[in-house]
Structure formats: C-alpha cells, structure tokens
C-alpha positions as protocol buffer text, in pm:
chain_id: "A"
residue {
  index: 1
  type: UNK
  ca { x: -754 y: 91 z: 269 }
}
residue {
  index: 2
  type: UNK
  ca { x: -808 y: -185 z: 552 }
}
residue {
  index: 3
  type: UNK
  ca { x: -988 y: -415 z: 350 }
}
residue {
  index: 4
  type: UNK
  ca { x: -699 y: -381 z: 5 }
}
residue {
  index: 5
  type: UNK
  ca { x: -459 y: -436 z: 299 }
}
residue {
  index: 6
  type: UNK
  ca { x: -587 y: -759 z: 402 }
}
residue {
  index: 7
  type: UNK
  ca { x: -693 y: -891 z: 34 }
}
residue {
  index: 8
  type: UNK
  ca { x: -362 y: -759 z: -96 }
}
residue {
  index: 9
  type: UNK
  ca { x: -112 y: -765 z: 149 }
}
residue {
  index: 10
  type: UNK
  ca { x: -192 y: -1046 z: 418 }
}
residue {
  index: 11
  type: UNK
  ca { x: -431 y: -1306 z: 302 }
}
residue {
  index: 12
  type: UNK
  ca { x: -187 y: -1414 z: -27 }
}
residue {
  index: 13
  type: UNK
  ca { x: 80 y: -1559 z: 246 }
}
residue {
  index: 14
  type: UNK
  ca { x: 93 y: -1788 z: 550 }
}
residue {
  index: 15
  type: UNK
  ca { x: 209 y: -1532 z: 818 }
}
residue {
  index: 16
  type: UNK
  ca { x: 344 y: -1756 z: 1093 }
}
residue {
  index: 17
  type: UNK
  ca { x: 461 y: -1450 z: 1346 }
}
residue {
  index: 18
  type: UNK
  ca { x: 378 y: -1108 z: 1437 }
}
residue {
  index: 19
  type: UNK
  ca { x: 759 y: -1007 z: 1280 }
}
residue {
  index: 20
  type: UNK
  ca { x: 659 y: -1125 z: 991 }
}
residue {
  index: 21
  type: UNK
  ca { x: 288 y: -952 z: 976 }
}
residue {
  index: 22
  type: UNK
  ca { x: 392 y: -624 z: 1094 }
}
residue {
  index: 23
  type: UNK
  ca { x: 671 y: -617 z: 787 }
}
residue {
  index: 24
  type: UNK
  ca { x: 420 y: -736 z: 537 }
}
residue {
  index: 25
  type: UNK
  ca { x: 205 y: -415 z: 663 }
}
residue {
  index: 26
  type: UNK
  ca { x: 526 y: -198 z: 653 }
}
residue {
  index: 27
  type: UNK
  ca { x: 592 y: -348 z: 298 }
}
residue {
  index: 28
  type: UNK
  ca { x: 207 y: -282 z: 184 }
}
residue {
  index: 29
  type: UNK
  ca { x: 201 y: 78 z: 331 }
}
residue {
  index: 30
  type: UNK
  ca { x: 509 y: 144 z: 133 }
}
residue {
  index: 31
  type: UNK
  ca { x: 407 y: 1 z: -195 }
}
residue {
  index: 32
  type: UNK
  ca { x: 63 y: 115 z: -181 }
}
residue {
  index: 33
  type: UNK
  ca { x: 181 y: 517 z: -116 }
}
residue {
  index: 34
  type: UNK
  ca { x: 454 y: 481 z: -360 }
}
residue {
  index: 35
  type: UNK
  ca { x: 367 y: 223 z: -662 }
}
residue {
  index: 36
  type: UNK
  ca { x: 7 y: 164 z: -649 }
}
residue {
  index: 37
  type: UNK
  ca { x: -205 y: 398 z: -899 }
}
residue {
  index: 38
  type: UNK
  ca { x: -517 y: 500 z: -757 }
}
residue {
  index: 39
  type: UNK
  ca { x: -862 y: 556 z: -991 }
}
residue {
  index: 40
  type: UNK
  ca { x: -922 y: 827 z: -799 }
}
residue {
  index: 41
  type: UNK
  ca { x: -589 y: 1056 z: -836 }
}
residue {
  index: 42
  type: UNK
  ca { x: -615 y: 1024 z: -1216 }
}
residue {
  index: 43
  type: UNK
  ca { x: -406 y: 695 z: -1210 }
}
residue {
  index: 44
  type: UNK
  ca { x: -133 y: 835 z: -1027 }
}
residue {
  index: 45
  type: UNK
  ca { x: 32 y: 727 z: -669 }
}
residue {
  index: 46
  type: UNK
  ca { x: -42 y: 886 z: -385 }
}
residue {
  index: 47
  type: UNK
  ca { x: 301 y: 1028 z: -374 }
}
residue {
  index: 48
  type: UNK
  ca { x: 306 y: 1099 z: -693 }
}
residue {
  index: 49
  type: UNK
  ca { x: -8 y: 1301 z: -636 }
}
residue {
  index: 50
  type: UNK
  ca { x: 105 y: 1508 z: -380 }
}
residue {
  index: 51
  type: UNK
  ca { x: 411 y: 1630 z: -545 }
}
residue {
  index: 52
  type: UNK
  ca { x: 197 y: 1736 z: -804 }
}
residue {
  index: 53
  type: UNK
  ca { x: -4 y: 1936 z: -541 }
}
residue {
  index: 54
  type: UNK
  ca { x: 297 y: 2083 z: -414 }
}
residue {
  index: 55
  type: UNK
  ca { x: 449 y: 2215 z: -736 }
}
C-alpha cells in the first residue's frame, strides 16, 4: 500500500506543506478504498468487496 501511495498519490505533485501532504494522503486513502479495483478482490474495490462479504 505504502509504496502505490507514494508512486500514486505523492510523487505526481509538488507538495509544498504538510496541509497539503496530509490531504493528498486523506484523498489517496479514500480513492484507493472506494474507486480503485484491486487484482486481488476479483477487480472489485475494497469496499465494494466487503459489502459483498457482508451480504
């Protein structure tokens, strides 16, 4: 997750400020657990995984 976090989510822009880093994170976390298919979970998002666990 750490390294698709920095490739992905913080590396592509010129962070000038912790503000700015910490909502990049928050706005990585939430696309990656909500929009982001995994290979792994049959293509599906992690959210979209766990409902499917939970039904």
């Amino acid at each position: 997750f750490f390294s698709h976090l920095k490739t992905e989510g913080l590396y592509l822009y010129d962070i000038r400020s912790l503000d700015e880093a910490q909502r990049r994170i928050s706005d990585y976390i939430h696309f990656y657990n909500h929009h982001r298919p995994q290979r792994k979970l049959n293509k599906l998002t992690p959210m979209e995984y766990r409902r499917q666990l939970a039904a």
